[in-house]
mmCIF file of the N, C-alpha and C atoms, coordinates in Angstrom:
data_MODEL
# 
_entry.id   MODEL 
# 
loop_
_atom_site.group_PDB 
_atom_site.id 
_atom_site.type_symbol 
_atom_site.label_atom_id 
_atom_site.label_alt_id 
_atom_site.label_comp_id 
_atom_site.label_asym_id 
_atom_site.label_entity_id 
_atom_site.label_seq_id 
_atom_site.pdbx_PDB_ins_code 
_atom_site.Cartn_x 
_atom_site.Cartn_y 
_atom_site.Cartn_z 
_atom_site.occupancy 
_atom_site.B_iso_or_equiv 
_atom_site.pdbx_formal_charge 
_atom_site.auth_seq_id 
_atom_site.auth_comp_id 
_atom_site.auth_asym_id 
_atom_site.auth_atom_id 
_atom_site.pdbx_PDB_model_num 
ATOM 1   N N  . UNK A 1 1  ? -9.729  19.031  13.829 1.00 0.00 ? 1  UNK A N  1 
ATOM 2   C CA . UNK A 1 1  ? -8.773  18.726  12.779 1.00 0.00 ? 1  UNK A CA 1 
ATOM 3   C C  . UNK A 1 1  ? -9.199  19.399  11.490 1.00 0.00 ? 1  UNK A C  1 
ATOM 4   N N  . UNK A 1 2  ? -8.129  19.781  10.968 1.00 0.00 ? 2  UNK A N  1 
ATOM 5   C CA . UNK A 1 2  ? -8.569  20.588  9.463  1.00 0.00 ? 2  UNK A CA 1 
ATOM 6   C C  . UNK A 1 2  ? -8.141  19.583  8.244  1.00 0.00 ? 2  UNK A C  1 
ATOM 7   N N  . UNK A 1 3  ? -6.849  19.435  8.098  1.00 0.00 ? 3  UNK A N  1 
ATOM 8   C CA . UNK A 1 3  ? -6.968  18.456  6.856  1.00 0.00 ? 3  UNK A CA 1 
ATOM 9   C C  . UNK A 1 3  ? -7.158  17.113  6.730  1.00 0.00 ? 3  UNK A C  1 
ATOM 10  N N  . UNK A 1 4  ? -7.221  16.134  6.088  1.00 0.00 ? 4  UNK A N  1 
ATOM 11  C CA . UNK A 1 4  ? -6.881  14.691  5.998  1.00 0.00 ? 4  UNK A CA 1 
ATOM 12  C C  . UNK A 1 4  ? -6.005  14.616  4.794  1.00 0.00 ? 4  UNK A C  1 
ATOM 13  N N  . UNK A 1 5  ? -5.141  13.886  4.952  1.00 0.00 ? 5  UNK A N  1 
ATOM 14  C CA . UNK A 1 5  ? -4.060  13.366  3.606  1.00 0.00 ? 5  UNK A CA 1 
ATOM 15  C C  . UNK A 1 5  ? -4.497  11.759  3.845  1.00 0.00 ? 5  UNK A C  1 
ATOM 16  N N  . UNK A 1 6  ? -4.438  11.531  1.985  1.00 0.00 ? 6  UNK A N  1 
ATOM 17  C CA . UNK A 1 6  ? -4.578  10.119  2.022  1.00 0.00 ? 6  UNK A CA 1 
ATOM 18  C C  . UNK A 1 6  ? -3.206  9.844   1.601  1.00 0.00 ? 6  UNK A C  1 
ATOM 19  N N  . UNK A 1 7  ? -2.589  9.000   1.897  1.00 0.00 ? 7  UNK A N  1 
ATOM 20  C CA . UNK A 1 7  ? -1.372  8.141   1.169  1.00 0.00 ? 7  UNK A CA 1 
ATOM 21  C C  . UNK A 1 7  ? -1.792  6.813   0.697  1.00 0.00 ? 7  UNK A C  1 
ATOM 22  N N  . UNK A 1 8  ? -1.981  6.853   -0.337 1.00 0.00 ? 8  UNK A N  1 
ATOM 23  C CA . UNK A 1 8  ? -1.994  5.956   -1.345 1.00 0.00 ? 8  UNK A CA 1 
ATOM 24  C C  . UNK A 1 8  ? -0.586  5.140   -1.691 1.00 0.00 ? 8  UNK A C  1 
ATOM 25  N N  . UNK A 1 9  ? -0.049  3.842   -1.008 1.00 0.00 ? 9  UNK A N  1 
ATOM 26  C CA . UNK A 1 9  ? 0.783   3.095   -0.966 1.00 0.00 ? 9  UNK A CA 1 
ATOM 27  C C  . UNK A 1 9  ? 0.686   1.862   -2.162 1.00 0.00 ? 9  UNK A C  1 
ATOM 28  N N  . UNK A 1 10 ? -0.074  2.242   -3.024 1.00 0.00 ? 10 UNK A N  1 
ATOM 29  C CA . UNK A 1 10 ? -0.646  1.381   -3.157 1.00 0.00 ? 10 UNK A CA 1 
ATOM 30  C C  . UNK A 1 10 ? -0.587  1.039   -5.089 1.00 0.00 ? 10 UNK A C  1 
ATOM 31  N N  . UNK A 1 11 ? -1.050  0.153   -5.882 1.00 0.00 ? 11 UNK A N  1 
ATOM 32  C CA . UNK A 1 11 ? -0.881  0.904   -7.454 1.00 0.00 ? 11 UNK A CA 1 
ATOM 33  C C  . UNK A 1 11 ? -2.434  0.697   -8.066 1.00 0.00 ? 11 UNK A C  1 
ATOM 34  N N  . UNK A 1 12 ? -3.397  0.396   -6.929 1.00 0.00 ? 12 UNK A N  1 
ATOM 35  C CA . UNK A 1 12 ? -4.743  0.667   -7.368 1.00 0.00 ? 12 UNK A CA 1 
ATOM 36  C C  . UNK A 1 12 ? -4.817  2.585   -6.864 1.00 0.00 ? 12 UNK A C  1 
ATOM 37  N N  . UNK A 1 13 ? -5.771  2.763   -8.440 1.00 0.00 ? 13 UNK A N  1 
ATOM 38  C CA . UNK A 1 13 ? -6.172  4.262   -8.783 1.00 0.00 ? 13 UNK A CA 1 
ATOM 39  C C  . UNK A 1 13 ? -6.636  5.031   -7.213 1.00 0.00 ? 13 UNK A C  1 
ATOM 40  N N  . UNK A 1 14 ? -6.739  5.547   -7.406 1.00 0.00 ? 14 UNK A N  1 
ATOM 41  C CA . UNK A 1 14 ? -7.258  6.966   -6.185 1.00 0.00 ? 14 UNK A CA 1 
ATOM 42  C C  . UNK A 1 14 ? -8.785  6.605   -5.805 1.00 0.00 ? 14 UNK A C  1 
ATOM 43  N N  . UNK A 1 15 ? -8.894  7.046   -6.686 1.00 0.00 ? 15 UNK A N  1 
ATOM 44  C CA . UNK A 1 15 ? -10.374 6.829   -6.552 1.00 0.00 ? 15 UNK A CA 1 
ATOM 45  C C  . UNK A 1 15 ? -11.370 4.887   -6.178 1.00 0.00 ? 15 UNK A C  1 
ATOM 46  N N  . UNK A 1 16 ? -9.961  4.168   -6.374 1.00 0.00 ? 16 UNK A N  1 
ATOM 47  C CA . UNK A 1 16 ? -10.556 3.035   -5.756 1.00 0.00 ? 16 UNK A CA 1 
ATOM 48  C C  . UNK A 1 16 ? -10.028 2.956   -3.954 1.00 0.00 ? 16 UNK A C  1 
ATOM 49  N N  . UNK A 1 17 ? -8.803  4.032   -4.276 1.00 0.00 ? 17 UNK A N  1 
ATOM 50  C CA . UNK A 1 17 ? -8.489  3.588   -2.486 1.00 0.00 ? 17 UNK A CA 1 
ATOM 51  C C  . UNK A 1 17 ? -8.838  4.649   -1.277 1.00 0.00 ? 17 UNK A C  1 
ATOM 52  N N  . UNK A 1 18 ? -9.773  5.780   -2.146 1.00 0.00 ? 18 UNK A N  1 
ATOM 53  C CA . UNK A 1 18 ? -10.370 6.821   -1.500 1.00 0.00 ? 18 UNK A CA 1 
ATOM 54  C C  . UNK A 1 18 ? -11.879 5.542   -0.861 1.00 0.00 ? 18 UNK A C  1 
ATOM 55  N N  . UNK A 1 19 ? -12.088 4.372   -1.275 1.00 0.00 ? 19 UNK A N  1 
ATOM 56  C CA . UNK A 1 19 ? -13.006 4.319   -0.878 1.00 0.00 ? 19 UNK A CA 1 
ATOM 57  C C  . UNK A 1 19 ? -12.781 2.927   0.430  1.00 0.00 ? 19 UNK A C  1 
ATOM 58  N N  . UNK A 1 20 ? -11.451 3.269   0.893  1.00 0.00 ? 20 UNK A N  1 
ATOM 59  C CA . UNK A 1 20 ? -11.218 2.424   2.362  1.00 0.00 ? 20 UNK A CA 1 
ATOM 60  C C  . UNK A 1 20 ? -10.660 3.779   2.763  1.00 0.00 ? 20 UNK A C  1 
ATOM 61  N N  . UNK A 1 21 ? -10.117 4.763   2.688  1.00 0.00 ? 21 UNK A N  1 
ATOM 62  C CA . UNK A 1 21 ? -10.431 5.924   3.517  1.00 0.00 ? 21 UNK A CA 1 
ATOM 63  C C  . UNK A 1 21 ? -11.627 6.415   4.149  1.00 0.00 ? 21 UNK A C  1 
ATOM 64  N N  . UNK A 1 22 ? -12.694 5.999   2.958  1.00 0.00 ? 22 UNK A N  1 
ATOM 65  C CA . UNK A 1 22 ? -14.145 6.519   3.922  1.00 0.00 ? 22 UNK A CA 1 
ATOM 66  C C  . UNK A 1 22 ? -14.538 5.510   4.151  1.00 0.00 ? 22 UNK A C  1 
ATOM 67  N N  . UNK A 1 23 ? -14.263 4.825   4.351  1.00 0.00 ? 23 UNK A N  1 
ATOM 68  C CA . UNK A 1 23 ? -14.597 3.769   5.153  1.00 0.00 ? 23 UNK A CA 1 
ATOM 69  C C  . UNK A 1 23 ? -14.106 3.934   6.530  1.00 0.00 ? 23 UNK A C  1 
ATOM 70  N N  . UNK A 1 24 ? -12.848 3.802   7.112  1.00 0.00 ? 24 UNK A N  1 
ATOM 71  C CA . UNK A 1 24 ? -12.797 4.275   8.197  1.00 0.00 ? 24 UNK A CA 1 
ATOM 72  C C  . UNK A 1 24 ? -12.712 5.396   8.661  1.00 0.00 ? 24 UNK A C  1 
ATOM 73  N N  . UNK A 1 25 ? -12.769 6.928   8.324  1.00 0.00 ? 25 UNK A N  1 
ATOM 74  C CA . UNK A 1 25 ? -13.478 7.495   8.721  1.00 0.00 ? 25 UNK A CA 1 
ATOM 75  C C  . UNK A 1 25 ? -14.971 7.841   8.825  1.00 0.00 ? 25 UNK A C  1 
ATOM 76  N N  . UNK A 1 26 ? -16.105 6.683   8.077  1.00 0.00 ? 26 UNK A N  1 
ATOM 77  C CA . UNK A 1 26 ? -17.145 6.819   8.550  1.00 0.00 ? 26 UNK A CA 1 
ATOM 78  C C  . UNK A 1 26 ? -17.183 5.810   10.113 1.00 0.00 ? 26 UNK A C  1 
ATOM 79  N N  . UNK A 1 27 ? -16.444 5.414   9.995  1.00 0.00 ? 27 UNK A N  1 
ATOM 80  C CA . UNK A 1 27 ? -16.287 4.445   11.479 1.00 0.00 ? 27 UNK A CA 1 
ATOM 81  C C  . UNK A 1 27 ? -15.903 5.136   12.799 1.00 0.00 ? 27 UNK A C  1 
ATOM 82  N N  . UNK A 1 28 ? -15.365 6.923   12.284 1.00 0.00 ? 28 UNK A N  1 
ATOM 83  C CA . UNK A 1 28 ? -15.250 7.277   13.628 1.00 0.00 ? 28 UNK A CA 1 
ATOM 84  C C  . UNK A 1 28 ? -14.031 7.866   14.157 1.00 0.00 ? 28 UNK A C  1 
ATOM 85  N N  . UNK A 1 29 ? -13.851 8.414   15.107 1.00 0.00 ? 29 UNK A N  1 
ATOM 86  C CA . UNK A 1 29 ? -12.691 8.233   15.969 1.00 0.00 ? 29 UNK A CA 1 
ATOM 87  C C  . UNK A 1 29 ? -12.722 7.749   16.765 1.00 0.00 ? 29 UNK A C  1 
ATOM 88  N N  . UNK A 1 30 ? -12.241 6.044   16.887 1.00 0.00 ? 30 UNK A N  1 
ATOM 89  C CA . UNK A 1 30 ? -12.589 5.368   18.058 1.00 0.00 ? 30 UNK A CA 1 
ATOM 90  C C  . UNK A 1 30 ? -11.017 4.964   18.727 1.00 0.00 ? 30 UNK A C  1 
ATOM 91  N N  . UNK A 1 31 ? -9.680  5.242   18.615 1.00 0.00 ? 31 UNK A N  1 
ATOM 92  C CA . UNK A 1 31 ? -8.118  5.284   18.830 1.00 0.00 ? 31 UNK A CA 1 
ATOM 93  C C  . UNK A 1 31 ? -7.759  6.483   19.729 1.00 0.00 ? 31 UNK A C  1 
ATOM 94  N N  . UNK A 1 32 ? -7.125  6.225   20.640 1.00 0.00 ? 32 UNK A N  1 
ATOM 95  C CA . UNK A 1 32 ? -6.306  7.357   20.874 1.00 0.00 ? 32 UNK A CA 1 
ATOM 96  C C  . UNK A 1 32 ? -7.429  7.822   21.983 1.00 0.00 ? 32 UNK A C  1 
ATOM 97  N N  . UNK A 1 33 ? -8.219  7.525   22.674 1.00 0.00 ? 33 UNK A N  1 
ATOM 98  C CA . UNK A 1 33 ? -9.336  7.799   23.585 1.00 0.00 ? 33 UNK A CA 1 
ATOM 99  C C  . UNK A 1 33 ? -10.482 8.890   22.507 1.00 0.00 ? 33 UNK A C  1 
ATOM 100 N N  . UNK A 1 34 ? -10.661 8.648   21.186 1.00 0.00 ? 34 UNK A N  1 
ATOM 101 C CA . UNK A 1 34 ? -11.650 9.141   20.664 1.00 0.00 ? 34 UNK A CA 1 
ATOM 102 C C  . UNK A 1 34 ? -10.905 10.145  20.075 1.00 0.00 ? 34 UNK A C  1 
ATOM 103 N N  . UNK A 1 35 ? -9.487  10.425  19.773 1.00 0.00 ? 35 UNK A N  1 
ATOM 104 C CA . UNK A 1 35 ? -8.962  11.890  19.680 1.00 0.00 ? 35 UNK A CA 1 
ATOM 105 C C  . UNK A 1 35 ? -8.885  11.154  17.724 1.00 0.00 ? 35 UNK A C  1 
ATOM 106 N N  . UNK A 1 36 ? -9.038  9.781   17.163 1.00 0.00 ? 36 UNK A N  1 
ATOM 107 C CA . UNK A 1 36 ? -7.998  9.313   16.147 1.00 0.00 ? 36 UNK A CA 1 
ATOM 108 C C  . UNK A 1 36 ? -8.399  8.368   15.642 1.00 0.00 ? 36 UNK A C  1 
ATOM 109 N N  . UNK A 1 37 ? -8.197  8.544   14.148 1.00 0.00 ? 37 UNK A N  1 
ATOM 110 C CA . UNK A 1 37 ? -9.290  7.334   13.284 1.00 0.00 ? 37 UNK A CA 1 
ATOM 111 C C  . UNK A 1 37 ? -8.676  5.645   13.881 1.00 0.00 ? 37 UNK A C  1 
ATOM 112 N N  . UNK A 1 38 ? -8.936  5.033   13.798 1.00 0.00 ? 38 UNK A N  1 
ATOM 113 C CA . UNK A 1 38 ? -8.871  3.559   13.914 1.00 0.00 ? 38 UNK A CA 1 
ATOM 114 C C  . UNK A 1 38 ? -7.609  3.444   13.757 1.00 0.00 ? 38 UNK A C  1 
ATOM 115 N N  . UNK A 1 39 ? -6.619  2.694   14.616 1.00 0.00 ? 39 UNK A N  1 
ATOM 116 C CA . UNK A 1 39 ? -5.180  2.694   14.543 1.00 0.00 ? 39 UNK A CA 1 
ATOM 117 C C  . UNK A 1 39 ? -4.519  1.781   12.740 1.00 0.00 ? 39 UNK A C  1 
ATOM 118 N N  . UNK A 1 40 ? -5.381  0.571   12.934 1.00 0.00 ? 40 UNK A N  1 
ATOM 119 C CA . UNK A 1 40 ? -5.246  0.310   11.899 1.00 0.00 ? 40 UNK A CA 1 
ATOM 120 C C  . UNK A 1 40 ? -6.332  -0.898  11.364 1.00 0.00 ? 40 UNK A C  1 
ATOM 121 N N  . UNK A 1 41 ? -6.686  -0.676  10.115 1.00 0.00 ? 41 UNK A N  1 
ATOM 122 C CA . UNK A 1 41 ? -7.703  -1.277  9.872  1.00 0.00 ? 41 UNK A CA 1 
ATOM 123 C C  . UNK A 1 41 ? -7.452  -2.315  8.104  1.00 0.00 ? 41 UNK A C  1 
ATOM 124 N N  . UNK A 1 42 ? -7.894  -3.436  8.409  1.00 0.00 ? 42 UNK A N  1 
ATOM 125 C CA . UNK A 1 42 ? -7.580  -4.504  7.370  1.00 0.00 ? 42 UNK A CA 1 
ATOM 126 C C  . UNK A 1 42 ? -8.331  -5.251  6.464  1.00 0.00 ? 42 UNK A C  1 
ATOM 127 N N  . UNK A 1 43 ? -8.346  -5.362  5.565  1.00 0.00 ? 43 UNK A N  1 
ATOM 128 C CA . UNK A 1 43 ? -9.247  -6.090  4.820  1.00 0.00 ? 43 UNK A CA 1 
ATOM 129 C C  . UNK A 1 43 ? -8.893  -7.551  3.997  1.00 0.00 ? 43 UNK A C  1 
ATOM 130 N N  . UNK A 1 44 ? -9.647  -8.378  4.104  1.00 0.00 ? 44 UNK A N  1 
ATOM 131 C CA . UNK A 1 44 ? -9.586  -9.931  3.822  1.00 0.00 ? 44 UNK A CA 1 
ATOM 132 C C  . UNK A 1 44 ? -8.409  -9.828  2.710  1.00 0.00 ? 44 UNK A C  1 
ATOM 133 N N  . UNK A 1 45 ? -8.912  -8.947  1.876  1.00 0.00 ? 45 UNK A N  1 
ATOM 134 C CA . UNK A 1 45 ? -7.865  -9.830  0.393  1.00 0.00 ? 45 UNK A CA 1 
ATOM 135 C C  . UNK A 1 45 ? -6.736  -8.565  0.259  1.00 0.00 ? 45 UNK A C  1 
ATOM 136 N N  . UNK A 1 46 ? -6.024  -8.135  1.741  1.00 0.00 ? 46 UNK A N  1 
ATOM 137 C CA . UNK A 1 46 ? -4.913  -8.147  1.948  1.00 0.00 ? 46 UNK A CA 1 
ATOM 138 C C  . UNK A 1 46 ? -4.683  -6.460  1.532  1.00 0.00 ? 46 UNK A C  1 
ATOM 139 N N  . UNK A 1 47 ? -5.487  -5.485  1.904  1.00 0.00 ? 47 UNK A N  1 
ATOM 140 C CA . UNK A 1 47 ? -5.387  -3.522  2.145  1.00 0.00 ? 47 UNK A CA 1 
ATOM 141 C C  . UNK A 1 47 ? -5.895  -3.404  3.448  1.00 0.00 ? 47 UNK A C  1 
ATOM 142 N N  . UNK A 1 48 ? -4.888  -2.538  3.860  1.00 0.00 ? 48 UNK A N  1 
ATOM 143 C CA . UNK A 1 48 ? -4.616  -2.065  5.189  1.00 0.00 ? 48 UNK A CA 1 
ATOM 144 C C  . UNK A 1 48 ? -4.812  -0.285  4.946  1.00 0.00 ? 48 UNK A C  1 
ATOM 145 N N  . UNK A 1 49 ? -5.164  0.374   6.152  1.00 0.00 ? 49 UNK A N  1 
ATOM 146 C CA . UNK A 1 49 ? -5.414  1.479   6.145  1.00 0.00 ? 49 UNK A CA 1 
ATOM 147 C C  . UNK A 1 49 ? -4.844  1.799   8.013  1.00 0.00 ? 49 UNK A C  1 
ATOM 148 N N  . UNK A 1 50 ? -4.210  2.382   7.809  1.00 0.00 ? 50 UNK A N  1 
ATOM 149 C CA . UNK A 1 50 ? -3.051  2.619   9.059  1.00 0.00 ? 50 UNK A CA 1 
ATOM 150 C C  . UNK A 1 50 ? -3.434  4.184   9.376  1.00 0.00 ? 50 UNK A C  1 
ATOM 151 N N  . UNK A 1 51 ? -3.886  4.631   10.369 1.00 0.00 ? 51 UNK A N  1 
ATOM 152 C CA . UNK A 1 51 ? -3.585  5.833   11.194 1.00 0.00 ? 51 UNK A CA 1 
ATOM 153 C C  . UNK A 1 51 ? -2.971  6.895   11.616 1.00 0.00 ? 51 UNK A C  1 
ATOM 154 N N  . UNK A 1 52 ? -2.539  7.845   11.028 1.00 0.00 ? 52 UNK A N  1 
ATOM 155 C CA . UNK A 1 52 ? -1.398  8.917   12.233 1.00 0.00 ? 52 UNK A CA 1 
ATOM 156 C C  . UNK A 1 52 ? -2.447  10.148  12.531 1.00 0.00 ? 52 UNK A C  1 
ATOM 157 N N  . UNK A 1 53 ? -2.288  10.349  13.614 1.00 0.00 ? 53 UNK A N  1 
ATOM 158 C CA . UNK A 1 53 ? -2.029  11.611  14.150 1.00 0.00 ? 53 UNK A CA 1 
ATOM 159 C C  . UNK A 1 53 ? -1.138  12.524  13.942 1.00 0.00 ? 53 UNK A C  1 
ATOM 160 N N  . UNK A 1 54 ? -1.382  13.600  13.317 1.00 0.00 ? 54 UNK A N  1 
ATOM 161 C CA . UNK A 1 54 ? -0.378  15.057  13.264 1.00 0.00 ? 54 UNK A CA 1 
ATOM 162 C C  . UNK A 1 54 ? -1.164  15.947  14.323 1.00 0.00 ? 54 UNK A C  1 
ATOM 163 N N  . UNK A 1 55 ? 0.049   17.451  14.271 1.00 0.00 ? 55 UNK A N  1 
ATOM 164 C CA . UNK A 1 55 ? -0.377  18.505  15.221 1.00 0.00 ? 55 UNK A CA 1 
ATOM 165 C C  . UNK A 1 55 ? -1.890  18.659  14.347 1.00 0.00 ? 55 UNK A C  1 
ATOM 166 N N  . UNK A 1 56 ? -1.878  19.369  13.259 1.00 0.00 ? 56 UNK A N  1 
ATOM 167 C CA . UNK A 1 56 ? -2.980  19.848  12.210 1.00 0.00 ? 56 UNK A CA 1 
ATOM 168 C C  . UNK A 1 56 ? -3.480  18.891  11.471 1.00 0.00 ? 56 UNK A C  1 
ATOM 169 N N  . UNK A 1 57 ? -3.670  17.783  11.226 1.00 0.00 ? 57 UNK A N  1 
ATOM 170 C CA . UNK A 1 57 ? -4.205  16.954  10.323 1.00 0.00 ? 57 UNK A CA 1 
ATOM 171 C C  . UNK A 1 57 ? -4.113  15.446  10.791 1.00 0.00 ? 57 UNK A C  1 
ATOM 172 N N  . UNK A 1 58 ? -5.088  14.536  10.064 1.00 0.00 ? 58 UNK A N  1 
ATOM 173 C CA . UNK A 1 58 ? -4.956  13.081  9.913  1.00 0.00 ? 58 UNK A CA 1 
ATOM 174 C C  . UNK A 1 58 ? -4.089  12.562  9.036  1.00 0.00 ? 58 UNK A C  1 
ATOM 175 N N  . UNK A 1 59 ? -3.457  11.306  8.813  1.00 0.00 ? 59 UNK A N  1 
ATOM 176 C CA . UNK A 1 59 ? -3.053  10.780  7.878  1.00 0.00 ? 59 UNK A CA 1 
ATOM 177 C C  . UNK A 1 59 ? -3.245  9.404   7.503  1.00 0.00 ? 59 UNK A C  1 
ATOM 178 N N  . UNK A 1 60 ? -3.910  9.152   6.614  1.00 0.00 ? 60 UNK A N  1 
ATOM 179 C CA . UNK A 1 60 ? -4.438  7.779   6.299  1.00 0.00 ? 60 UNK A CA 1 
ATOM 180 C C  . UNK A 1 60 ? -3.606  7.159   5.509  1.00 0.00 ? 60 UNK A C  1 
ATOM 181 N N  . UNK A 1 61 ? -2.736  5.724   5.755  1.00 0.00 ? 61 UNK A N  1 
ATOM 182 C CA . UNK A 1 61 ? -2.156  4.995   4.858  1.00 0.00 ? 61 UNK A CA 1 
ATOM 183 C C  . UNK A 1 61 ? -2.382  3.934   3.999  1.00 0.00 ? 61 UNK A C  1 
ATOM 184 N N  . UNK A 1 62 ? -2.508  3.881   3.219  1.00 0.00 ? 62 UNK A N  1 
ATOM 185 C CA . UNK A 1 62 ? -3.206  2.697   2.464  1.00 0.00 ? 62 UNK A CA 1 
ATOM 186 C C  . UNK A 1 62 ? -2.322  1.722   2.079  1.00 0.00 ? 62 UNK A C  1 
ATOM 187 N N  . UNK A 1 63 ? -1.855  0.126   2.227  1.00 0.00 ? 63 UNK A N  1 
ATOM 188 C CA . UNK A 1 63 ? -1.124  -0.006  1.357  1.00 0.00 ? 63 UNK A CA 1 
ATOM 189 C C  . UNK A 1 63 ? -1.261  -1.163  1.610  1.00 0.00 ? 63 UNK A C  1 
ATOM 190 N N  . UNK A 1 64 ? -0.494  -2.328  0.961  1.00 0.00 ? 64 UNK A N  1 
ATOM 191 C CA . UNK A 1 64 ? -0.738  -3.997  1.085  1.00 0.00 ? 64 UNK A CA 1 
ATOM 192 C C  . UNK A 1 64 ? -0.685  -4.452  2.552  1.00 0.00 ? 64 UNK A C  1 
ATOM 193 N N  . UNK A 1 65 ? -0.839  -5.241  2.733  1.00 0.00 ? 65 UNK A N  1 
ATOM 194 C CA . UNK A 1 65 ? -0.849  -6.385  3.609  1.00 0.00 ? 65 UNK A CA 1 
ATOM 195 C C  . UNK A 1 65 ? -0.965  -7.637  3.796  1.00 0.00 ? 65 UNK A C  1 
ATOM 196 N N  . UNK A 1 66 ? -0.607  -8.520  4.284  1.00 0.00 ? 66 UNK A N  1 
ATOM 197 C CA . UNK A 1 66 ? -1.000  -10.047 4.543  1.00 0.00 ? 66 UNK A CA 1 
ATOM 198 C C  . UNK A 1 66 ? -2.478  -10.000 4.576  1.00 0.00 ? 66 UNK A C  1 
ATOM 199 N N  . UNK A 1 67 ? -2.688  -10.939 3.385  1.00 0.00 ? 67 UNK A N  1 
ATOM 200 C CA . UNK A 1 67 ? -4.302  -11.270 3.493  1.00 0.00 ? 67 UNK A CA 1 
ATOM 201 C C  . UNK A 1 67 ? -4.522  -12.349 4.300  1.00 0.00 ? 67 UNK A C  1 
ATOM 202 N N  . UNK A 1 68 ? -5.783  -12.877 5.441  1.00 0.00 ? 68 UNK A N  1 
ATOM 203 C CA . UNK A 1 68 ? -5.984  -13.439 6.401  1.00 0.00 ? 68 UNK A CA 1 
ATOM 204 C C  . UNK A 1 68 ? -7.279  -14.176 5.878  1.00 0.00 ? 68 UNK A C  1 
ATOM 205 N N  . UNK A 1 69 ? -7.348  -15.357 6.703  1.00 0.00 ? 69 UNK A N  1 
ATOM 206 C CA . UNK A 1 69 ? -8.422  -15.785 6.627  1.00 0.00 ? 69 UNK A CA 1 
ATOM 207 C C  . UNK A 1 69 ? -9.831  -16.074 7.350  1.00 0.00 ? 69 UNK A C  1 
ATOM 208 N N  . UNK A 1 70 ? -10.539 -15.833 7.436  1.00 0.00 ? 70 UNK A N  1 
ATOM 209 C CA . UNK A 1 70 ? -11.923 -16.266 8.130  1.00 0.00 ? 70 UNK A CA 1 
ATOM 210 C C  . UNK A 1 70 ? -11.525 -17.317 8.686  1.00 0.00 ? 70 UNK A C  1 
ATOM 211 N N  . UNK A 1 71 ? -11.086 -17.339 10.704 1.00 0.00 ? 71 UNK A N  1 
ATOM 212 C CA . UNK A 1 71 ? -11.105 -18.600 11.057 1.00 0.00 ? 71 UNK A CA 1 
ATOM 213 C C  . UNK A 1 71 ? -12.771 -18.317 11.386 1.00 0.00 ? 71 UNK A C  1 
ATOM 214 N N  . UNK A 1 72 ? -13.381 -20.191 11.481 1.00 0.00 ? 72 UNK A N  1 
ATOM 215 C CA . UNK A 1 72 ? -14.629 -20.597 11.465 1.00 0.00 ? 72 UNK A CA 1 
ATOM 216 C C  . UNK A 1 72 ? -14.900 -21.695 12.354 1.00 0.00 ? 72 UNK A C  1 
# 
């Protein structure tokens, strides 16, 4: 793969949501039989980071979500 695009869905700055992009791509390509970052990935107080596959590139989505709670 050559590029990554981030999409920033989001109205926190770049530079705060560049840092759940590397987040799951330091996690890998573990989707798609290893071909694809994490289909989709979530965090407690409610940012999501969603997956695509293109021919030439990744695409990372960032944007709200239902925040969840720690069942215990």
């Amino acid at each position: 793969m050559g590029k990554l695009i981030i999409d920033n869905r989001t109205d926190m700055p770049m530079d705060e949501a560049i840092h759940y992009a590397l987040h799951v791509v330091l996690q890998g390509r573990m989707s798609n039989d290893g071909k694809q970052y994490c289909y989709a990935s979530t965090w407690r107080h409610g940012i999501s980071v969603v997956s695509y596959l293109n021919e030439k590139s990744d695409r990372l989505v960032i944007d709200y979500c239902t925040p969840y709670e720690n069942e215990e």
